[in-house]
DSSP file (Angstrom, degrees, kcal/mol; ACC not computed):
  #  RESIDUE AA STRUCTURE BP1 BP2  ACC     N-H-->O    O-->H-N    N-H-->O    O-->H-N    TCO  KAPPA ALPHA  PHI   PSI    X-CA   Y-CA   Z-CA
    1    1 A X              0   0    0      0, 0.0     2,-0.5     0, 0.0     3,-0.0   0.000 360.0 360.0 360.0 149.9  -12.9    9.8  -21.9
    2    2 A X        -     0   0    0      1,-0.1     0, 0.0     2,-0.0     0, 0.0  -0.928 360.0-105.0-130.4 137.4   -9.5    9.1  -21.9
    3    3 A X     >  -     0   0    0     -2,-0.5     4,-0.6     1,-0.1    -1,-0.1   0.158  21.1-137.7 -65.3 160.5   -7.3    8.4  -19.2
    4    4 A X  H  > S+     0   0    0      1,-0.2     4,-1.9     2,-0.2    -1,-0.1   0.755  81.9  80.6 -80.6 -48.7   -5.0   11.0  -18.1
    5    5 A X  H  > S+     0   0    0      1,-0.2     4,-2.3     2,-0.2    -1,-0.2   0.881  88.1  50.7 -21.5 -66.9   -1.9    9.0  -17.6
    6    6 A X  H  4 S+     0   0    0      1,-0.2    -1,-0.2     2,-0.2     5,-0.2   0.962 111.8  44.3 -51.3 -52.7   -0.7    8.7  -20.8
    7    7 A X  H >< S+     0   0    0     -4,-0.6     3,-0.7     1,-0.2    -1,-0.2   0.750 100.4  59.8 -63.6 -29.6   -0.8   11.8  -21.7
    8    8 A X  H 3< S+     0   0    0     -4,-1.9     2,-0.5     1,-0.2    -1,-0.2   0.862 117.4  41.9 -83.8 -21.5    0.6   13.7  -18.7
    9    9 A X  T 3< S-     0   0    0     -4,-2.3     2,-0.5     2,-0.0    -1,-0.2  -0.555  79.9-162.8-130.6  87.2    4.1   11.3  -19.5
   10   10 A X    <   -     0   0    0     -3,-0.7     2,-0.7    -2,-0.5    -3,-0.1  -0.421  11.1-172.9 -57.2 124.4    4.3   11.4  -22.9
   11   11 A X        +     0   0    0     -2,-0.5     2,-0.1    -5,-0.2     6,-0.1  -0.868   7.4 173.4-116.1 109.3    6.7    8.4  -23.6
   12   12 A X    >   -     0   0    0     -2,-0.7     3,-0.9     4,-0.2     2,-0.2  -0.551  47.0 -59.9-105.7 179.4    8.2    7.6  -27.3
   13   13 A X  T 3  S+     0   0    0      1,-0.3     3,-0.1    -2,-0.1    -1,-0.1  -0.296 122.6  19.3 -74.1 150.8   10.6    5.2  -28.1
   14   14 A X  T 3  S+     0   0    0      1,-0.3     2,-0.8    -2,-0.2    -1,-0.3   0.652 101.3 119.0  86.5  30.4   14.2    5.1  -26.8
   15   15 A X    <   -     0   0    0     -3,-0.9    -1,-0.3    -4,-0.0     2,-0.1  -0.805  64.4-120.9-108.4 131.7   12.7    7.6  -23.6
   16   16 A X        -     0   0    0     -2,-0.8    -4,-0.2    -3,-0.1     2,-0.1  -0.639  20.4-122.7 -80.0 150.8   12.8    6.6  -20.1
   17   17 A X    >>  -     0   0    0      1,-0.1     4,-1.7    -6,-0.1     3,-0.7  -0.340  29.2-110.2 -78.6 167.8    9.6    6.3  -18.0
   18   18 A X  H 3> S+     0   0    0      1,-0.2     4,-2.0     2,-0.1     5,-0.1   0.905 122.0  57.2 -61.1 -20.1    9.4    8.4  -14.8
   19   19 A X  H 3> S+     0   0    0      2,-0.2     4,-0.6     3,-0.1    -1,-0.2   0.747 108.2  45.8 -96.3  -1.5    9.6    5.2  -12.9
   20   20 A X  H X> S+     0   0    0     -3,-0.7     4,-1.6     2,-0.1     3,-0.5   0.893 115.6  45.6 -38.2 -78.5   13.1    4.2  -14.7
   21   21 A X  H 3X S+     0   0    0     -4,-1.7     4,-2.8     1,-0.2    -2,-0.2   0.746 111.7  52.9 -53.6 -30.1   14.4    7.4  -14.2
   22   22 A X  H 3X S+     0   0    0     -4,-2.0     4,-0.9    -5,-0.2     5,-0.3   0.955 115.7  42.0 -38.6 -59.3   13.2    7.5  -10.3
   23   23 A X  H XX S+     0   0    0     -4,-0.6     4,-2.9    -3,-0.5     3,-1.8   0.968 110.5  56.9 -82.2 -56.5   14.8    4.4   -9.8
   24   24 A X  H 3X S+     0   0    0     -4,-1.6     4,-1.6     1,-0.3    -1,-0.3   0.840 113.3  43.7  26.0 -92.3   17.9    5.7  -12.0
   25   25 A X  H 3X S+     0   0    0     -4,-2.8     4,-0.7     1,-0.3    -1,-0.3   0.410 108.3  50.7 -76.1  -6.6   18.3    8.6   -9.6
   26   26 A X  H <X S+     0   0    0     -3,-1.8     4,-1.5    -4,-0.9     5,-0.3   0.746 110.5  53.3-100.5 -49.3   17.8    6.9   -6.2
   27   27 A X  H >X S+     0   0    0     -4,-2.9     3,-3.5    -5,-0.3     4,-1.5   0.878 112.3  54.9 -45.1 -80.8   20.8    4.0   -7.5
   28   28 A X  H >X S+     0   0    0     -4,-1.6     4,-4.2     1,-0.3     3,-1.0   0.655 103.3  45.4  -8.8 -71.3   22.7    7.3   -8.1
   29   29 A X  H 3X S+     0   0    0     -4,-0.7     4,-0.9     1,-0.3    -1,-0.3   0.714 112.4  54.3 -63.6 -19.9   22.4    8.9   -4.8
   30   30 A X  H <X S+     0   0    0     -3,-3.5     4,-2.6    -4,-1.5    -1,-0.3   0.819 107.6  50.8 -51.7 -50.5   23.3    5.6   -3.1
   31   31 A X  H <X S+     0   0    0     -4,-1.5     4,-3.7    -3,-1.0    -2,-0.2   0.933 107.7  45.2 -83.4 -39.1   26.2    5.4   -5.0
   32   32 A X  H  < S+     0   0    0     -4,-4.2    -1,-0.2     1,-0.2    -2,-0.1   0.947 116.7  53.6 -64.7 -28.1   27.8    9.0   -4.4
   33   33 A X  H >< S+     0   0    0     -4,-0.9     3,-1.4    -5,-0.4    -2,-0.2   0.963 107.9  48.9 -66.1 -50.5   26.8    8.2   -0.5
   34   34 A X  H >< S+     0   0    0     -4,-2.6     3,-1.1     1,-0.3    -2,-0.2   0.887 100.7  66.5 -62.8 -30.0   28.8    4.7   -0.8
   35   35 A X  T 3< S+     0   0    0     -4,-3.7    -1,-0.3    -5,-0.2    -2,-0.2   0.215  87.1  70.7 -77.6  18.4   32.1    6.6   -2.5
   36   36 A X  T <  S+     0   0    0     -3,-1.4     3,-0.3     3,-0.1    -1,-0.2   0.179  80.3  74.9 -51.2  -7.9   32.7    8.4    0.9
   37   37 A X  S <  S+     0   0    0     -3,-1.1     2,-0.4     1,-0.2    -2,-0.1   0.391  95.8  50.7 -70.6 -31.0   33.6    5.2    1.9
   38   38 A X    >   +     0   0    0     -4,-0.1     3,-0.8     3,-0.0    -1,-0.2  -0.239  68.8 176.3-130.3  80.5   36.7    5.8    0.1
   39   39 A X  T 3  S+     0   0    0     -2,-0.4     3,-0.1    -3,-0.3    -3,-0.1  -0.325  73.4  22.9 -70.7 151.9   38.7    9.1    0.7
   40   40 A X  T 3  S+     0   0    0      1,-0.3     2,-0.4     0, 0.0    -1,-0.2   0.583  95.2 114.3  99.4  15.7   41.6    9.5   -0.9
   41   41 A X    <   -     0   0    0     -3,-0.8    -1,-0.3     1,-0.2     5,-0.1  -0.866  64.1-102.9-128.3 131.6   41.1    7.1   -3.8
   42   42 A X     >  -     0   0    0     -2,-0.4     4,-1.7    -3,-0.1     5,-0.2   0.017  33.1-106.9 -52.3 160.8   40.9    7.7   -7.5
   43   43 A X  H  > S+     0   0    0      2,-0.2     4,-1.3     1,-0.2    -1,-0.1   0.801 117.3  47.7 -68.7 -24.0   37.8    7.7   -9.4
   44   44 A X  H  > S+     0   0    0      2,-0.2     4,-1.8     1,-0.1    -1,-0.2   0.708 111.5  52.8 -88.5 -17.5   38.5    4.3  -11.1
   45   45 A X  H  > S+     0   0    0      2,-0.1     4,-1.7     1,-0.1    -2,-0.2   0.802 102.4  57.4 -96.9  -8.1   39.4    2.8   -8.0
   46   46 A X  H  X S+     0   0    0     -4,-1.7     4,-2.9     2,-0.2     3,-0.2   0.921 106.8  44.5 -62.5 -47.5   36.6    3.7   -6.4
   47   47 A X  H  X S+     0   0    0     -4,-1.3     4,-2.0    -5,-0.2     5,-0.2   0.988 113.1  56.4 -65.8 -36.3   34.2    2.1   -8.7
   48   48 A X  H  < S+     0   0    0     -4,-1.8    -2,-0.2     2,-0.2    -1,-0.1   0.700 113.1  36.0 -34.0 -39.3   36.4   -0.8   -8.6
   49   49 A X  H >X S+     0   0    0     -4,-1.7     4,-2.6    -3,-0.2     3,-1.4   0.889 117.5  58.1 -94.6 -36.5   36.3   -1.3   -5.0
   50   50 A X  H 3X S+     0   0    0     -4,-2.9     4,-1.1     1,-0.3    -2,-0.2   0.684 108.2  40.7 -76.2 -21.8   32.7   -0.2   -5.2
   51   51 A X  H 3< S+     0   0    0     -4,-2.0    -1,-0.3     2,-0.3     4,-0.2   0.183 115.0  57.2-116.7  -4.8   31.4   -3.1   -7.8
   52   52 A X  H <> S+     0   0    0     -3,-1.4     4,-2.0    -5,-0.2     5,-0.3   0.663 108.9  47.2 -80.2 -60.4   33.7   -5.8   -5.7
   53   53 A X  H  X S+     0   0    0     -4,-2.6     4,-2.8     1,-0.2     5,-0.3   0.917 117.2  39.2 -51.7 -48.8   31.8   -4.8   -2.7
   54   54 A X  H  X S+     0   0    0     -4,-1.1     4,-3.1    -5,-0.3    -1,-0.2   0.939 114.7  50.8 -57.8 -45.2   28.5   -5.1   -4.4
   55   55 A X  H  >>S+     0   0    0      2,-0.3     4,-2.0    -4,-0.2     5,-0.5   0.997 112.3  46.7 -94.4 -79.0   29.2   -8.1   -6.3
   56   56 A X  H  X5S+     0   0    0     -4,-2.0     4,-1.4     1,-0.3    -1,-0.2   0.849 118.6  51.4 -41.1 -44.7   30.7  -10.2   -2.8
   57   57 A X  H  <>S+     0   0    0     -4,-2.8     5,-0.9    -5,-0.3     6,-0.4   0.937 109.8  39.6 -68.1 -40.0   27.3   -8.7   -1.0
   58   58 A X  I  <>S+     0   0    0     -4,-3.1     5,-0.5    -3,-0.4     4,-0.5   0.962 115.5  58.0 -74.7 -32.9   24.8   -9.6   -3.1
   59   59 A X  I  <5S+     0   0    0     -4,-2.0    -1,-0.2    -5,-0.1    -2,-0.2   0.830 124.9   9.1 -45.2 -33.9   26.6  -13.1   -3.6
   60   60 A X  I ><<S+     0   0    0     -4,-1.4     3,-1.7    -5,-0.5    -3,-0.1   0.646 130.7  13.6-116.3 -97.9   26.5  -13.8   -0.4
   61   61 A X  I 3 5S+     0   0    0      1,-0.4    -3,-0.1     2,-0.2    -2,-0.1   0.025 110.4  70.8-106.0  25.4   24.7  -12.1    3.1
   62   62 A X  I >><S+     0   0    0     -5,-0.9     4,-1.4    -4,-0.5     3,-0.9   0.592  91.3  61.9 -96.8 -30.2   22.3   -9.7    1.0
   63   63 A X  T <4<S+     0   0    0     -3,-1.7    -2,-0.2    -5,-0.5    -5,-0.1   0.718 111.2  37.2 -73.5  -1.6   20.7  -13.0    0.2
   64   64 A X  T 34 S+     0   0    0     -4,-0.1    -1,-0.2     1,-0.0    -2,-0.2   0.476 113.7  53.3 -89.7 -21.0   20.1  -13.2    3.9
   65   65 A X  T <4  +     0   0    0     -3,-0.9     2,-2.2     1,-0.1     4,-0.2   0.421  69.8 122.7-119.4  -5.2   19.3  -10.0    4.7
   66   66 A X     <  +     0   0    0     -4,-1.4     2,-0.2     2,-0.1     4,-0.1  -0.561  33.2 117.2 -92.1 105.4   16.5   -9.0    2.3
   67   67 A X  S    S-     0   0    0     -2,-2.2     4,-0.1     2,-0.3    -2,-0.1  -0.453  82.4 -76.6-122.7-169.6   13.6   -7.9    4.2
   68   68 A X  S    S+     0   0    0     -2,-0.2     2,-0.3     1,-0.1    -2,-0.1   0.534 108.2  48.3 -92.4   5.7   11.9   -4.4    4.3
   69   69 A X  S    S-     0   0    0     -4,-0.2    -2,-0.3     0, 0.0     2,-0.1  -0.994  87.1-107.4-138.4 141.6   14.5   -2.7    6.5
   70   70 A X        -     0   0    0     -2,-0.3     2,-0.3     1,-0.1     5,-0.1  -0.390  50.3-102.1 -49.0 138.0   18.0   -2.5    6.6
   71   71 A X    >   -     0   0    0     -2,-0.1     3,-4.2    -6,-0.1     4,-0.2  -0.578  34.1-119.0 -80.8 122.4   19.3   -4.7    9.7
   72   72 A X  G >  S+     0   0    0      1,-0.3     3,-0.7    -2,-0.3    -1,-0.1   0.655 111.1  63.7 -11.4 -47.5   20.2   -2.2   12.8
   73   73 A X  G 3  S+     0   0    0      1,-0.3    -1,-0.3     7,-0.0     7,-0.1   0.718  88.9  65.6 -89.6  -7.0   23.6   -3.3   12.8
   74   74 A X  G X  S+     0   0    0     -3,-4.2     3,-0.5     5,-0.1    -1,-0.3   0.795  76.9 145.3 -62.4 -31.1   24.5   -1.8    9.1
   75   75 A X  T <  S-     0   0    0     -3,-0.7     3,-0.1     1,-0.3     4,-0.1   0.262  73.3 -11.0 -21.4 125.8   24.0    1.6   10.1
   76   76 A X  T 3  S+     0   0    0      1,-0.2     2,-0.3     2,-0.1    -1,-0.3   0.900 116.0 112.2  67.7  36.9   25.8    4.5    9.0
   77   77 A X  S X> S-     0   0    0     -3,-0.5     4,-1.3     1,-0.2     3,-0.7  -0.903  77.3-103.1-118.6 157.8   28.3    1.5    7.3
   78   78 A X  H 3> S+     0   0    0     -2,-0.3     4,-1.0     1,-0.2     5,-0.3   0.880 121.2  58.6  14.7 -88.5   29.0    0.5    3.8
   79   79 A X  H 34 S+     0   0    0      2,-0.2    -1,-0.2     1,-0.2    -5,-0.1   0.217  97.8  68.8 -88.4  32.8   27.2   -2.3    3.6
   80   80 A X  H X> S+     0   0    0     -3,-0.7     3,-3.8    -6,-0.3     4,-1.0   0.733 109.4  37.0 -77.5 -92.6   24.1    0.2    4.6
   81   81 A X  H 3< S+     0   0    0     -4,-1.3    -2,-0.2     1,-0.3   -47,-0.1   0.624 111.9  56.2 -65.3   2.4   24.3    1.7    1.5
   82   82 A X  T 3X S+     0   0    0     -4,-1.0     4,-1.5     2,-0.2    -1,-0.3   0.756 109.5  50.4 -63.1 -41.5   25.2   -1.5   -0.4
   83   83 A X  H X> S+     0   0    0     -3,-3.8     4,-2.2    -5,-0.3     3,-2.0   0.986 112.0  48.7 -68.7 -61.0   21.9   -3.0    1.1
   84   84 A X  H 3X S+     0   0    0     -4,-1.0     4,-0.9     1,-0.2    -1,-0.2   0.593 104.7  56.4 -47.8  -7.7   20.1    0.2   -0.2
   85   85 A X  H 3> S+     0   0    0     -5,-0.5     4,-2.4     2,-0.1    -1,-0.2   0.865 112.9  43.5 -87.9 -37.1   21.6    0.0   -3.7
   86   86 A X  H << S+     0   0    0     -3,-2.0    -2,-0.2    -4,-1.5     4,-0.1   0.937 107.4  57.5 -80.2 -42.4   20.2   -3.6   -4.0
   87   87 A X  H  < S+     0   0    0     -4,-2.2     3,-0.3     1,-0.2    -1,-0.2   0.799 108.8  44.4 -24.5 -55.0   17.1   -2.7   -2.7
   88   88 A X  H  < S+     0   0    0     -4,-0.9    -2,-0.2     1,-0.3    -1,-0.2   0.858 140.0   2.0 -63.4 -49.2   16.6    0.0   -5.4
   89   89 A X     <  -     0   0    0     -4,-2.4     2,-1.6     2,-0.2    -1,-0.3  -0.609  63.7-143.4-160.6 114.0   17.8   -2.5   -7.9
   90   90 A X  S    S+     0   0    0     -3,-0.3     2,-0.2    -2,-0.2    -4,-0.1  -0.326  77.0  91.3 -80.2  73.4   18.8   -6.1   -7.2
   91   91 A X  S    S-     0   0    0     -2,-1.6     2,-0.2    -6,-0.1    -2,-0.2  -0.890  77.8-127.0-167.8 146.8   21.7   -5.9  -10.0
   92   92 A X        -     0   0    0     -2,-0.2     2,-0.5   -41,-0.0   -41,-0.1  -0.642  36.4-134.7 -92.8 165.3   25.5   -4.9   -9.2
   93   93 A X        -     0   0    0     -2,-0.2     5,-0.1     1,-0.1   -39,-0.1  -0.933  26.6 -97.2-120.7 135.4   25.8   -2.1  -11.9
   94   94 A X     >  -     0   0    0     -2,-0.5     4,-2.5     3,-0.1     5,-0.1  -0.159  34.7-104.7 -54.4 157.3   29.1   -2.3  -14.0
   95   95 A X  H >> S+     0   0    0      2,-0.2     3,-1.4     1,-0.2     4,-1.1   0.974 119.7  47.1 -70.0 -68.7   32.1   -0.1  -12.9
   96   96 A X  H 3> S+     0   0    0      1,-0.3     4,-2.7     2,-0.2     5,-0.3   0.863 115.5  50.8 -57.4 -11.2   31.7    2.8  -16.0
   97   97 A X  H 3> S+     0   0    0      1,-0.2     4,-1.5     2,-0.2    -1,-0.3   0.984 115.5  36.1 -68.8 -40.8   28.0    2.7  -15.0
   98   98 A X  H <X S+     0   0    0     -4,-2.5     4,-2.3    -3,-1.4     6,-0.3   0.934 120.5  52.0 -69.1 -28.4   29.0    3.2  -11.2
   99   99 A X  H  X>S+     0   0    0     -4,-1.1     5,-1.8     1,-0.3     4,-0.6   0.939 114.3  42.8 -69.2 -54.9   32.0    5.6  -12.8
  100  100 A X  H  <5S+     0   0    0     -4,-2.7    -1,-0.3    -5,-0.3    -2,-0.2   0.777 111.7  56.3 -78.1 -11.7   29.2    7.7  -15.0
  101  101 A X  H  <5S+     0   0    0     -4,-1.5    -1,-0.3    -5,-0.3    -2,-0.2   0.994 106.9  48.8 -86.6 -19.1   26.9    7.8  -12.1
  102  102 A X  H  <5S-     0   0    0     -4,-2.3    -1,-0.2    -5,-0.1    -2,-0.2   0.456 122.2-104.9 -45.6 -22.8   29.4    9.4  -10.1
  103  103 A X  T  <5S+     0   0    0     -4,-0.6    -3,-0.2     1,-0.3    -4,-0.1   0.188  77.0 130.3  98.4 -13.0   30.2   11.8  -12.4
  104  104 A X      <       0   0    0     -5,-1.8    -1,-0.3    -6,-0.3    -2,-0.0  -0.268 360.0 360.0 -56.8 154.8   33.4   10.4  -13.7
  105  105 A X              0   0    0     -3,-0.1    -1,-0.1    -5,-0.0    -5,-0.1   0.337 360.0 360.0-110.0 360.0   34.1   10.0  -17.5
């Protein structure tokens, strides 16, 4: 008998798996939550400031700060959803990625 998996997510080449694309869509939603951080700001300087911000946290106090919960005192900040973007995936994402995930072209 043959397992069930495969079949229920057919995957070919150049296709994302569901747990790419999960993880994909979770960066996303972090990220449109983290540009609210910057009213009033273009769409290229928002990724700009957003991919400066990323880059200095993980360089630095994310490497301090990863455990399995955000620390209390990032609520409802920035670097809340900065922690949660690394969480998802411990890589700063270039500015047109953050640009396209945003929706920008």
């Amino acid at each position: 008998m043959k397992p069930l998996l495969p079949s229920a997510f057919p995957v070919g080449a150049g296709r994302r798996t569901p747990m790419t694309q999960l993880l994909l869509d979770e960066r996303k939603k972090y990220l449109i939550e983290a540009a609210k951080f910057f009213p009033g700001c273009t769409d290229r300087e928002i990724a700009r400031r957003l991919h400066i911000a990323l880059s200095t946290y993980r360089g630095g106090r994310f490497r301090r700060d990863r455990n399995d919960t955000c620390p209390i005192q990032y609520r409802g900040t920035l670097r809340e959803q900065l922690y949660l973007l690394l969480r998802v995936c411990d890589r700063v994402p270039s500015e047109m990625t953050i640009r396209r995930s945003l929706g920008y072209s």
